[in-house]
Backbone bond lengths (Angstrom), bond angles and torsions (degrees), N, CA, C in turn:
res aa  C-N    CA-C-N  psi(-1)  N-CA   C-N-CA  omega(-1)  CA-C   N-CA-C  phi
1 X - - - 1.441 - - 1.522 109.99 -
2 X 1.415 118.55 144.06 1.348 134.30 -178.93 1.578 110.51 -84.02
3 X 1.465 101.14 132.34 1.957 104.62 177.97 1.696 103.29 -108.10
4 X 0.712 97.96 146.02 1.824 121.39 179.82 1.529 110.14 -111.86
5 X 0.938 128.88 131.48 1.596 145.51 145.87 1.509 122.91 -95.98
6 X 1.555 92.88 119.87 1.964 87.72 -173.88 1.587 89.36 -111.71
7 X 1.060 113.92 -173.90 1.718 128.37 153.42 1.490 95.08 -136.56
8 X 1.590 101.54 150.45 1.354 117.33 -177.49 1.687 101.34 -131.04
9 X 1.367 128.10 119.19 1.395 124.38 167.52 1.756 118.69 -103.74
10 X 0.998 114.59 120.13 1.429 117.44 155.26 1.654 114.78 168.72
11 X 1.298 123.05 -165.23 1.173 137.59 -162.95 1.601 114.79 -66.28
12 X 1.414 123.20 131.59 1.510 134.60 -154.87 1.321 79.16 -107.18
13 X 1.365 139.43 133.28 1.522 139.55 146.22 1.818 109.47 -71.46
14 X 1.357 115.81 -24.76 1.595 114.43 179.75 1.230 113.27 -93.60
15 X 1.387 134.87 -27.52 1.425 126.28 166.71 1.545 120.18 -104.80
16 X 1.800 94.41 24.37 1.582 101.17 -171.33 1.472 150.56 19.43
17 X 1.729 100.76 58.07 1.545 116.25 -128.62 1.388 94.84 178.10
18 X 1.481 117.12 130.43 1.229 138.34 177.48 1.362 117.61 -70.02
19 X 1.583 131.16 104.14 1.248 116.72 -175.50 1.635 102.08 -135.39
20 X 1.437 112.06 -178.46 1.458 128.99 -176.06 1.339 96.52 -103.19
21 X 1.510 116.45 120.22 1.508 109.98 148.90 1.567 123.37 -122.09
22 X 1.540 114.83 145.92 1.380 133.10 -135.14 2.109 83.69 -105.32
23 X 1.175 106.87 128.63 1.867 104.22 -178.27 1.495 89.18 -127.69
24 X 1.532 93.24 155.14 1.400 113.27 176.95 1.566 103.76 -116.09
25 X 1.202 124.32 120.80 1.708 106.25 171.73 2.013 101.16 -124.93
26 X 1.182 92.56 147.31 2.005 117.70 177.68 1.472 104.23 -101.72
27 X 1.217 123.59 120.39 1.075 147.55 160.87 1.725 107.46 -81.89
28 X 1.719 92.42 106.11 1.773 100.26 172.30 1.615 94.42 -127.48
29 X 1.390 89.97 -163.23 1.419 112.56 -150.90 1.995 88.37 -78.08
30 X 1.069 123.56 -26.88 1.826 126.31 -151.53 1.721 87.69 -104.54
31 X 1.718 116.52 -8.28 1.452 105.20 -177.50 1.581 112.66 139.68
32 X 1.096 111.74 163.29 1.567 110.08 138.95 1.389 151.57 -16.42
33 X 1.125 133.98 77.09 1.507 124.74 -172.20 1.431 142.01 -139.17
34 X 1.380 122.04 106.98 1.318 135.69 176.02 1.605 95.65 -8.85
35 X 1.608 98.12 129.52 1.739 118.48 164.43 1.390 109.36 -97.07
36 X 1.974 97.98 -58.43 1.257 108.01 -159.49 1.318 80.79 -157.53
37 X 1.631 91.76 170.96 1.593 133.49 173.08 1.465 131.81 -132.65
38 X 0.776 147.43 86.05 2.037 131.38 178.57 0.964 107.01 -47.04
39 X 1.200 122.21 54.40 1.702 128.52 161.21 1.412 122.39 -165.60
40 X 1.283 121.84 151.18 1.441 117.84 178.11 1.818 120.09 -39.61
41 X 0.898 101.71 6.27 1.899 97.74 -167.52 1.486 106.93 -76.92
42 X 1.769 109.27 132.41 1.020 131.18 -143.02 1.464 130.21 87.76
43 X 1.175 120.79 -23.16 1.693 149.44 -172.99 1.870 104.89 -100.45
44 X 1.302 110.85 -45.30 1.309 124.55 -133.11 1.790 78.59 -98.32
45 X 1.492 102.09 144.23 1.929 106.43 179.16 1.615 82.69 -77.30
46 X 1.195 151.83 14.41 1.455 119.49 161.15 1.479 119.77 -102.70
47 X 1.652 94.47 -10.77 1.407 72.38 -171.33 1.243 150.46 -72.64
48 X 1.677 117.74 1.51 1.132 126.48 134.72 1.430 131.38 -14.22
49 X 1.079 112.69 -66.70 1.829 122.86 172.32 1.397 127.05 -114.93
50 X 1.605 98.83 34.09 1.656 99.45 -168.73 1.354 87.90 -95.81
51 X 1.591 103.75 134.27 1.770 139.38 -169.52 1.693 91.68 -67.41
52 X 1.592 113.46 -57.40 1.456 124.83 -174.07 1.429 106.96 -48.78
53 X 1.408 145.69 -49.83 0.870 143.43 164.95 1.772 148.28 -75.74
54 X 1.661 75.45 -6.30 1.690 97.42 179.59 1.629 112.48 -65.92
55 X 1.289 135.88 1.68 1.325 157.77 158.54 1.745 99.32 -40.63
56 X 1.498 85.21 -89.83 0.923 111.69 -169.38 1.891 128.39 -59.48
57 X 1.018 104.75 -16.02 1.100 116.62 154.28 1.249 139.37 -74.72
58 X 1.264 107.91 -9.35 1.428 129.87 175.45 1.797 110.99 -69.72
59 X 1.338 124.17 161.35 1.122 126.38 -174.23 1.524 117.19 -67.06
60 X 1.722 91.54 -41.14 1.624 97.94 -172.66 1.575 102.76 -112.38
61 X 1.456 117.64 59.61 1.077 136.54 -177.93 1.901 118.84 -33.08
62 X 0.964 141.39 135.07 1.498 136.16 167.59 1.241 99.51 80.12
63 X 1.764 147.33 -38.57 1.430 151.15 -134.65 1.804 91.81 -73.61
């Protein structure tokens, strides 16, 4: 399986503060899919509606 590196820039609601976060995505057979993050996301009470990560959540993630 193939690994991807994205960068994601914009506004952190938990460290209230503009930062870069570094994504890993796996290419399988069902799609695209988040490995990891350098950041609390998934952990973090925003990540529900965190803007910074809303990228990546997208189907056609990084494109």
């Amino acid at each position: 399986m193939e690994t991807e590196e994205v960068f994601y820039s914009g506004f952190c609601k938990a460290l209230n503060e503009t930062r870069t976060v570094l994504c890993e995505f796996e290419e399988r057979e069902d799609g695209r899919v988040l490995i990891s993050a350098d950041c609390a996301y998934g952990k973090c009470p925003h990540s529900g509606d965190c803007r910074l990560m809303e990228p990546a959540r997208l189907p056609s993630a990084g494109l």
